[in-house]
N, C-alpha and C positions, 0 to 999 in steps of 0.2 A: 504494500500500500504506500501510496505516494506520501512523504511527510508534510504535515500545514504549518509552516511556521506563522503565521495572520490568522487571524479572525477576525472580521467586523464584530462590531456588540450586536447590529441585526441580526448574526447568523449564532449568534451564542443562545443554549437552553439552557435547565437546568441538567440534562443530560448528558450535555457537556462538559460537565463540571472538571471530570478527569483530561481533560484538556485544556480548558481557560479557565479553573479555577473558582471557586464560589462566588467570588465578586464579579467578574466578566462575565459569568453564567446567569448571575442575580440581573445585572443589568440589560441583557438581554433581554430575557424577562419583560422586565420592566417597557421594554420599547415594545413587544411584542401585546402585551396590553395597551398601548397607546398611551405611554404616560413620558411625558418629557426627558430625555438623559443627553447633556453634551454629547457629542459624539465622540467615536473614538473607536481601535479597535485592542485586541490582546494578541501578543507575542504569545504563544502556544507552548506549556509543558514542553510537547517534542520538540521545537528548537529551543527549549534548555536542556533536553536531554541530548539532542546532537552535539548541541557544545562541550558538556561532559562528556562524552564518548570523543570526537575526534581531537579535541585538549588532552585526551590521556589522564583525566584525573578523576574520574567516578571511584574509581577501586583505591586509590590512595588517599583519597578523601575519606570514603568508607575507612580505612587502616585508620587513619588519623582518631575517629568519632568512637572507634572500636576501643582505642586507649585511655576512655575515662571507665572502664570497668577494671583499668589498673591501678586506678586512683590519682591519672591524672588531671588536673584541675579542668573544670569547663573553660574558664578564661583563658589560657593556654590550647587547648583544643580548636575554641574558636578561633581563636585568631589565627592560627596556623589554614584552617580551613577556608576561611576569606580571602585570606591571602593567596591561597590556590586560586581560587574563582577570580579574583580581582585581577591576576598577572597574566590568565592564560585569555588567548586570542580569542575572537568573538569568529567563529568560519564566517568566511567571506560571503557565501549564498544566505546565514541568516540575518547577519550584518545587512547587505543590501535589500533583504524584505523590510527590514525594518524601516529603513532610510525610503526607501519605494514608497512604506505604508504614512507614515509619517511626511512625505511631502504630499498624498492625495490627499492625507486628512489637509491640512493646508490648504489643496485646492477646493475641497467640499465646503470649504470656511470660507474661501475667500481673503484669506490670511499671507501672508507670508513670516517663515517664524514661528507661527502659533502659539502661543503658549499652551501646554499644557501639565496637565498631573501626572508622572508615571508612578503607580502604584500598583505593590505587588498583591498577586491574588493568590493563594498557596489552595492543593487540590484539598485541604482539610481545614477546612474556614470555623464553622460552626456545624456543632455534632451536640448531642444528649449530654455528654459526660465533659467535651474538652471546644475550644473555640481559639482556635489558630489566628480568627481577623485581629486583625490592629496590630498582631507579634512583627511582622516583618517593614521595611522603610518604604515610603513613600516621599516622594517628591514633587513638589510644587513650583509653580512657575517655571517650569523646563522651554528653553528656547533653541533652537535649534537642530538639525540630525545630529552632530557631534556632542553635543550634550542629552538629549534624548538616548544614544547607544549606550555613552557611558552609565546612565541614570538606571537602563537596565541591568546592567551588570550586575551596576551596586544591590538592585533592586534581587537577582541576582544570590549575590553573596551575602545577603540580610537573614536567608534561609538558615547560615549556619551561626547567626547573632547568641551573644551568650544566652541571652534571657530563652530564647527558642528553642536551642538546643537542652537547654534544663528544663524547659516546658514539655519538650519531649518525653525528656528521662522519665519527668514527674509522674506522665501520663501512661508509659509505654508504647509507643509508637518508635519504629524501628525508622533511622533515619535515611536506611539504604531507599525506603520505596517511595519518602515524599518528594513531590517536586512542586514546581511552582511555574504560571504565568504570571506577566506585567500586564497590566490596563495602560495606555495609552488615552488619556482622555481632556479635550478640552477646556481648560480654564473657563467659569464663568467668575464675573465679579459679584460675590454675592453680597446683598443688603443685610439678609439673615441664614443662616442652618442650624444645623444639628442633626441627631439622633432619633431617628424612631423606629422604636416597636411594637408590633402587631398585635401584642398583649401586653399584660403589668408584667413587670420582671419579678416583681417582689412577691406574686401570688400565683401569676399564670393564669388570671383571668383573661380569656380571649375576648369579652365582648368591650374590652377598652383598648384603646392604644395609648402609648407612653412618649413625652416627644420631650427631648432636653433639648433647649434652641438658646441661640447666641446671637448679635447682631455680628455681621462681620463673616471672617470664614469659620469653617468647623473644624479646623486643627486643632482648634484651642478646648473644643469642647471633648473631641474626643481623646485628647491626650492628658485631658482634665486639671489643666494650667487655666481654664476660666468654669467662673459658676458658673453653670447654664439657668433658664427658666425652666420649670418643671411642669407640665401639663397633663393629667390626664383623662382622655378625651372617651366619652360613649362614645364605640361604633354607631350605634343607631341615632343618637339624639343630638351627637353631637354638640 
């Protein structure tokens, strides 16, 4: 089967997920009901798995992660392991999808430059027992293909961040099977955001939803450097 390193967010399901990741699959989604998303699309698992494989460092990466069951420190670990993903080549055919994808978005915009968000979508986001979103880096205001490639890298080598990698441990997830897609998406300027979800968190009542909002962008809220407002809303009565 032929590798996809792209996906638009129109062509992302939830089904997807094992390819563009929770986030790029959610947002798809979300256009697919007809609900506003900047556009953009996802670098694909498989061209981060191609880059691990013809970089030669899947297997020594894995050696590397296998070394805190000796009692080497995570911090030690990861860095060695970032380090790998940060110094090796990006292949030349996923490099140029990307740079390809990133100037049509451009032209769908009407842009040149564009600003947008690269932020990483990991295939194990939100689950019952564990929630991988928000663990890995994301990046803002990214202008150009040569910053956009690097952004992914990093985005990339976030995968084996300390906090991540002990979130792992924590949970049991084995580190050789997870991988990760980038979202590629848009810059809006926004007035307000935040967080919502589709129930109370604090009970798991379905018929409210829960919305922490901020004037300004939502870095701040979900990194929880700013109070948010707290809202919670009847589905029905709203």
């Amino acid at each position: 089967m032929e590798r996809k390193d792209i996906a638009w967010f129109e062509e992302c399901r939830k089904d997807h997920t094992a390819l563009v990741g929770g986030k790029c699959a959610s947002l798809g989604e979300l256009l697919a009901a007809e609900i506003r998303v900047p556009p953009g699309f996802a670098v694909t698992t498989e061209a981060y798995y191609h880059f691990l494989t013809v970089a030669g460092i899947k297997e020594p990466i894995c050696k590397v992660l296998r070394r805190i069951r000796d009692g080497v420190p995570i911090h030690d670990v990861g860095e060695e392991t970032r380090q790998m993903v940060l110094a090796a080549p990006i292949p030349a055919e996923v490099e140029g999808a990307i740079r390809a994808a990133y100037r049509e978005l451009c032209d769908r915009c009407g842009t040149e430059d564009l600003p947008v968000a690269v932020r990483s979508s990991a295939t194990l986001e939100d689950m019952a027992d564990a929630s991988f979103a928000g663990q890995q880096d994301t990046y803002l205001w990214v202008r150009g293909e040569d910053e956009v490639v690097d952004r992914v890298k990093r985005c990339w080598a976030s995968l084996f961040s300390d906090r991540v990698i002990a979130y792992r441990e924590e949970k049991g997830f084995t580190h050789e099977n997870v991988r990760i897609s980038v979202g590629i998406q848009k810059m809006v300027r926004a007035r307000a955001s935040g967080v919502l979800f589709t129930l109370n968190p604090l009970n798991g009542d379905r018929s409210k939803v829960a919305i922490n909002s901020a004037w300004g962008f939502g870095e701040g809220v979900v990194s929880g450097d700013v109070t948010p407002d707290d809202f919670l809303v009847d589905k029905v009565t709203f």
